[in-house]
C-alpha positions in Angstrom: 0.0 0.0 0.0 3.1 2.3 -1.0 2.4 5.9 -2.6 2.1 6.4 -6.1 3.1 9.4 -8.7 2.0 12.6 -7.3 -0.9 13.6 -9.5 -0.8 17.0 -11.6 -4.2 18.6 -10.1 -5.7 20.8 -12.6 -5.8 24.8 -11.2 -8.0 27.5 -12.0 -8.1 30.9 -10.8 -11.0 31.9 -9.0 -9.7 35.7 -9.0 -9.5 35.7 -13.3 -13.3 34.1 -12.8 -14.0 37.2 -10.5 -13.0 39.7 -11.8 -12.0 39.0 -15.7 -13.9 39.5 -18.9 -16.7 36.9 -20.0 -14.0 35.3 -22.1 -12.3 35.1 -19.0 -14.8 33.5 -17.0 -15.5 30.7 -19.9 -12.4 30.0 -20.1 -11.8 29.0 -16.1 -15.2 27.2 -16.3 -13.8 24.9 -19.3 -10.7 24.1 -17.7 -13.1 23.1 -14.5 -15.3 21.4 -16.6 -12.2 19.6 -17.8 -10.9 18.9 -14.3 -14.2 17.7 -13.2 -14.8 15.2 -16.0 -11.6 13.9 -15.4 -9.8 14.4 -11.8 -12.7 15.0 -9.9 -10.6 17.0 -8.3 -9.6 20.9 -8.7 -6.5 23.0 -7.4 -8.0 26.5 -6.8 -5.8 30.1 -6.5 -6.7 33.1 -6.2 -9.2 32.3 -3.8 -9.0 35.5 -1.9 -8.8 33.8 1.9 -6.6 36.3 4.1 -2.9 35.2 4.6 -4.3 35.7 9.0 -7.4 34.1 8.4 -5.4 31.1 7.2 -2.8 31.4 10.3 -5.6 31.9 12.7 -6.9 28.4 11.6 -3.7 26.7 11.7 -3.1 28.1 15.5 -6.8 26.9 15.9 -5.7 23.3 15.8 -2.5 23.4 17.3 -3.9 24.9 20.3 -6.8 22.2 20.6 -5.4 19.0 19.4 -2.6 19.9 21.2 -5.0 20.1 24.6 -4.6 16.8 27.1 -7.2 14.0 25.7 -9.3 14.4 28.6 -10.4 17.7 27.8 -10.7 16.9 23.8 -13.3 14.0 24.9 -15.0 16.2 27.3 -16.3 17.5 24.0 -17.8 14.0 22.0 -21.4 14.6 21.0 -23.9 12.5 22.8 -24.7 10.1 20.2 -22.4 10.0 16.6 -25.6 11.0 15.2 -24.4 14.6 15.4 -21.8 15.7 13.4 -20.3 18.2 15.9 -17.4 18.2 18.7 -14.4 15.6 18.9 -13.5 12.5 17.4 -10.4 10.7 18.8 -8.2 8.5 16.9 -9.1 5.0 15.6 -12.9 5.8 16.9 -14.2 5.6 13.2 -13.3 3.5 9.9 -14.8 5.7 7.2 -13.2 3.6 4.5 -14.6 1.1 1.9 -11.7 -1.7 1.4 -9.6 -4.6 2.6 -8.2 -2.1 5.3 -8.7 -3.5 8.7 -7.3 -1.1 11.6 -9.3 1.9 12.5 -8.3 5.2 10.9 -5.7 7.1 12.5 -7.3 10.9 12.6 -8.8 12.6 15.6 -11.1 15.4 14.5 -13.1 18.2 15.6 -16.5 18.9 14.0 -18.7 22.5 13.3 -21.2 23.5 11.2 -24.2 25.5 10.3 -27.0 25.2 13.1 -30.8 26.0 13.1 -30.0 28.7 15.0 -28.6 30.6 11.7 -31.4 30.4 10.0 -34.3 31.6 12.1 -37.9 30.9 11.5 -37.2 28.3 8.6 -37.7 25.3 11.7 -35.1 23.0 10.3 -34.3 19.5 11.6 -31.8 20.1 14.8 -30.1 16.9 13.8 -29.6 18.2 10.4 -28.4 21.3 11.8 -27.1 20.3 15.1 -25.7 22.9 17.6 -22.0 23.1 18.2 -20.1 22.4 20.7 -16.7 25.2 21.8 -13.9 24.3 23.6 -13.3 27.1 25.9 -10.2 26.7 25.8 -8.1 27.5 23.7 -10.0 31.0 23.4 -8.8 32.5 20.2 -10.2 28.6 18.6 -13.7 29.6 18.3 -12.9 32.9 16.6 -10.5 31.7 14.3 -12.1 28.4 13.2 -15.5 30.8 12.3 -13.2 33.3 10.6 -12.2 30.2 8.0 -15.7 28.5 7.7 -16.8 31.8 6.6 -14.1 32.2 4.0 -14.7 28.3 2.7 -18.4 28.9 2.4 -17.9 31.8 0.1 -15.6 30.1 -1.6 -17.8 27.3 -1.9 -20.4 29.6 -3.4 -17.9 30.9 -5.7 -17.2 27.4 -7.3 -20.6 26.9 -7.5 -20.9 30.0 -9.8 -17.8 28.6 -12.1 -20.2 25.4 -12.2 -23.1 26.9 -13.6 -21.2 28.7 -16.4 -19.8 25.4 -17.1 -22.6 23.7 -17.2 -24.2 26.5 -19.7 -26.9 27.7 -16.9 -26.7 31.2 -15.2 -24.0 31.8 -12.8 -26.9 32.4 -10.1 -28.8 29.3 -10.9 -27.4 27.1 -7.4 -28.1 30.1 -5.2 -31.7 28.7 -4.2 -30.0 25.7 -3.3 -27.8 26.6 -0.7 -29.5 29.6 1.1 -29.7 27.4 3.9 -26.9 24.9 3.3 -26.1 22.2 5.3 -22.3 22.9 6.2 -20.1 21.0 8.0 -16.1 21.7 8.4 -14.2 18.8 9.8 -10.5 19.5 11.5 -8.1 16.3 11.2 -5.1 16.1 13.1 -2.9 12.9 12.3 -0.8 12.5 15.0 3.0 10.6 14.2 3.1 7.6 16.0 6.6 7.4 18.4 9.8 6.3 16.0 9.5 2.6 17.2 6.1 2.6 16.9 5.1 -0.1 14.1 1.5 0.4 12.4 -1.1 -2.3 11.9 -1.6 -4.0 8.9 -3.7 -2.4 6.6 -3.6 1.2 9.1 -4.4 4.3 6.8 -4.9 7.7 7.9 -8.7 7.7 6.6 -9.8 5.0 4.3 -11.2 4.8 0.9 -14.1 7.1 0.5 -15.6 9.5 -1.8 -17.3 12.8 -0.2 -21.0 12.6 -0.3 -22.6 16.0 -1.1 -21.9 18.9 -3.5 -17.9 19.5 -2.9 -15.5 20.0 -0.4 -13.4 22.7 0.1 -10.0 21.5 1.6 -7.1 22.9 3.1 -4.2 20.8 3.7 -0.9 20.8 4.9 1.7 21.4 2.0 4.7 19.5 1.5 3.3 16.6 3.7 2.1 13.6 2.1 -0.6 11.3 2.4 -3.9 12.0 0.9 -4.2 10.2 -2.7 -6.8 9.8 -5.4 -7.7 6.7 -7.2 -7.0 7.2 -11.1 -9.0 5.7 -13.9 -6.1 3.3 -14.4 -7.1 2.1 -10.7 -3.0 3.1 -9.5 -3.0 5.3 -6.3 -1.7 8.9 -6.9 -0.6 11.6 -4.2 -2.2 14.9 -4.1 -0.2 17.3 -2.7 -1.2 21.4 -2.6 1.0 23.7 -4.0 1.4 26.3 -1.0 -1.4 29.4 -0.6 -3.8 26.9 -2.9 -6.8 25.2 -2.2 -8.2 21.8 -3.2 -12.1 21.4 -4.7 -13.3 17.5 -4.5 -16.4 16.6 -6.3 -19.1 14.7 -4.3 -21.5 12.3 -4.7 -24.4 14.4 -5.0 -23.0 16.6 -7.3 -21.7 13.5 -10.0 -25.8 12.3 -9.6 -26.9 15.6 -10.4 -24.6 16.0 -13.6 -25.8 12.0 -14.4 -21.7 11.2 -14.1 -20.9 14.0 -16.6 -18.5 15.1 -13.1 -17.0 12.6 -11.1 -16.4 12.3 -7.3 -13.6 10.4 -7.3 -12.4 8.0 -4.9 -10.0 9.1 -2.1 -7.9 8.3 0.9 -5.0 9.3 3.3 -1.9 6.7 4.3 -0.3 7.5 7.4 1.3 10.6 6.3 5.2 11.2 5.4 7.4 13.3 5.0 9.6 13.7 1.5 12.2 11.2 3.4 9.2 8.8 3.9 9.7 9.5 7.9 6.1 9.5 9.7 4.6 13.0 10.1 1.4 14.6 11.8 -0.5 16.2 9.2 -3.2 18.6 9.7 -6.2 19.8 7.2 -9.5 21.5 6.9 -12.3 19.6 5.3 -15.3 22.1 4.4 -18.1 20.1 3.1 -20.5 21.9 1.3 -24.1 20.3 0.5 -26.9 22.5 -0.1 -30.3 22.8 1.6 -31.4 19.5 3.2 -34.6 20.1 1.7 -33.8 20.7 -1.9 -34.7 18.1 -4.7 -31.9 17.2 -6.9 -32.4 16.1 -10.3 -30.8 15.6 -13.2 -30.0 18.3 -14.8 -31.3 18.9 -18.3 -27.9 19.5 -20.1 -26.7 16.3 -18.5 -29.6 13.9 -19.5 -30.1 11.6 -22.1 -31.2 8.4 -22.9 -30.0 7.2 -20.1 -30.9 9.1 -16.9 -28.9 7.6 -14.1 -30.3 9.0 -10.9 -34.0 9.4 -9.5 -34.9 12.7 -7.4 -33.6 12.8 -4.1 -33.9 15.6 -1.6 -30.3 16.7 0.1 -31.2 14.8 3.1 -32.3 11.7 1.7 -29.0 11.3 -0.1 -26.6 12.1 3.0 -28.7 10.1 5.2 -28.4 6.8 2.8 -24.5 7.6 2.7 -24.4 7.6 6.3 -25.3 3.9 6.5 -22.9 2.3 8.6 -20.0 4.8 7.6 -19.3 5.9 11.5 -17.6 3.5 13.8 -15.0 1.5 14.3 -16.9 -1.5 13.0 -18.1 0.1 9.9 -20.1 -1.4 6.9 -20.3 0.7 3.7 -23.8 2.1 2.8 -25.4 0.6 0.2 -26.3 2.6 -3.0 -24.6 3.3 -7.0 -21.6 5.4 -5.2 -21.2 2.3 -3.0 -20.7 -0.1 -6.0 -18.1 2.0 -7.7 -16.1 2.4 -4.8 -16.1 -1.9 -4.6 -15.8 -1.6 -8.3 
C-alpha cells in the first residue's frame, strides 16, 4: 500500500473568474469542466482567503489538538448521530476496502446550526448545535473566521459550475441559502519512531465525499492523501502552498448524471519527503446544499440514459451515512457504494 506518482491537479483561478472578462470566465469554467470530468478534483488560487485568516486556523488546531485527551473527549457529541465536537483517533473506519485497523485521525466537527437560520424550523439533527472548547479561546474565533471564508468560496465554485454547465451563474443560489455545512478538522498524530503500524492502518480510508464539494485545506509539502485514477493506481495529491483543493461529491456527480466525477480518495499514514512518519493537519469544508432541496438531473446532462432518481439533500446524505461511522463500519449501500467496490 506504497504511494504512487504525485498527480498533476488541474488549477484555476478563481480571481481571473471574479473579476476578468466573460471570455475570461469561460475559459476558467472549461478548464473546471475539464478537471471535473476527469480528476474530480480541482487545485483553486486566487481564492481570496486572508494570509491571517489562514494562520488563525492553523493556530486553531495546534492549540486544541494539542489540549490533554481528557479535555478533547469532554467535547464528543452524545450520540455520533451529530456531526459536531471531537473524534479521537481510531474511533471511526470511514473507508470502503480490505483495510482492517481503525483510521488514524482525531477530529473536531462544526457546522451551520438551526439557530442561523431563524424561523425556517429546520431538523436540529440536520443542523445540530456546536459544541466550543473554551479553551483555547482564540479557537472559536479563528475556526469561524475560515468556515466563513470556505463557504464563500464554496459559493464561488458553484458559480464557475453553472457557467460550465451552460446555466446562469446564479442558478445554485436557491439551493444553498440554507446549506447544510459541515467543516471537519483532522489532526494525524506521528506515531513514536518505534512505533510499528497495523496491517492495513491508513490515515482515513477509501471514500468518496457525499454532497456537493468539499473545500480543503491541507498541509503542504506533507504527504498522504491520494486519489484513485481511472487506471485504478493510487496517486498523491499534494497542494501547491497558498492553494486550495475542490473535490467533487457524490451528489453533485448524480446531479450531472456522471458528466462530473467524485472520485475515490484516501490518506496513508502521512510522510514526510524522506518517507519519515509525520502529523498532518487539514480542513475539510463540506458543502451540501439545503437538506430540503430536490436534486435532479439536470437537463444539459440527460439523455437516454438518466442515471439517478430525485432525491432531496437529506435523503441522499442520510443513505450515505449507513454504517459509515464506527470503528466496526459497513459501507452504505447505493450506486456510489458499488463504484467504490468496483
Amino acid at each position: 500500500m506504497g504511494t504512487g506518482h504525485t498527480l498533476d491537479v488541474p488549477t484555476i483561478d478563481l480571481a481571473v473568474f471574479r473579476d476578468g472578462t466573460a471570455a475570461d470566465r469561460a475559459l476558467v469554467a472549461a478548464a473546471f469542466d475539464r478537471a471535473g470530468s476527469t480528476a474530480g478534483f480541482v487545485q483553486v488560487v486566487g481564492h481570496g482567503v486572508p494570509a491571517e485568516v489562514e494562520a488563525g486556523l492553523i493556530a486553531a488546531m495546534d492549540g486544541f489538538f494539542g489540549l490533554p485527551m481528557w479535555q478533547k473527549k469532554a467535547l464528543r457529541p452524545a450520540s455520533p448521530e451529530f456531526n459536531r465536537g471531537y473524534t479521537p483517533p481510531r474511533a471511526e473506519r470511514l473507508g470502503i476496502g480490505s483495510h482492517s485497523a481503525a483510521d488514524l485521525f482525531e477530529a473536531f466537527n462544526m457546522g451551520r446550526s438551526s439557530e442561523d437560520f431563524p424561523g425556517l424550523e429546520l431538523d436540529e439533527l440536520q443542523y445540530a448545535p456546536n459544541l466550543w472548547p473554551l479553551r483555547p479561546e482564540s479557537f472559536e474565533p479563528g475556526v469561524l473566521a475560515w468556515f466563513g471564508e470556505a463557504a464563500r468560496v464554496a459559493r464561488e465554485m458553484t458559480s464557475v459550475m453553472a457557467v460550465a454547465l451552460g446555466l446562469d451563474p446564479a442558478f445554485f443560489t436557491g439551493y444553498q441559502d440554507h446549506a447544510l455545512e459541515v467543516l471537519r478538522l483532522n489532526h494525524y498524530r506521528a506515531p513514536a519512531p518505534e512505533t510499528a503500524l497495523p496491517t492495513g492502518q491508513v490515515g482515513l480510508g477509501t471514500h468518496t465525499d457525499p454532497g456537493i464539494l468539499t473545500v480543503l485545506w491541507a498541509d503542504p509539502s506533507v504527504r498522504g492523501l491520494q486519489v484513485l485514477g481511472a487506471n485504478g493506481e493510487w496517486h498523491d495529491v499534494i497542494p501547491e502552498p497558498g492553494a486550495l483543493l475542490v473535490q467533487l461529491g457524490d451528489l453533485l456527480a448524480r446531479w450531472t448524471n456522471d458528466r462530473w466525477v467524485s472520485t475515490p480518495h484516501r490518506v496513508l499514514p502521512p510522510t514526510d519527503e524522506n518517507g519519515t512518519l509525520v502529523r498532518r493537519r487539514s480542513a475539510a469544508f463540506f458543502h451540501d446544499g439545503n437538506a430540503d432541496a430536490v436534486i435532479s438531473v439536470l437537463p444539459g446532462c440527460a439523455d437516454e440514459d438518466v442515471r439517478y432518481e430525485s432525491v432531496t439533500v437529506a435523503d441522499h446524505l442520510a443513505a450515505r451515512a449507513i454504517g459509515s461511522r464506527g470503528p466496526d463500519a459497513d459501507p452504505a449501500p447505493g450506486r456510489e457504494t458499488e463504484k467504490l467496490l468496483s
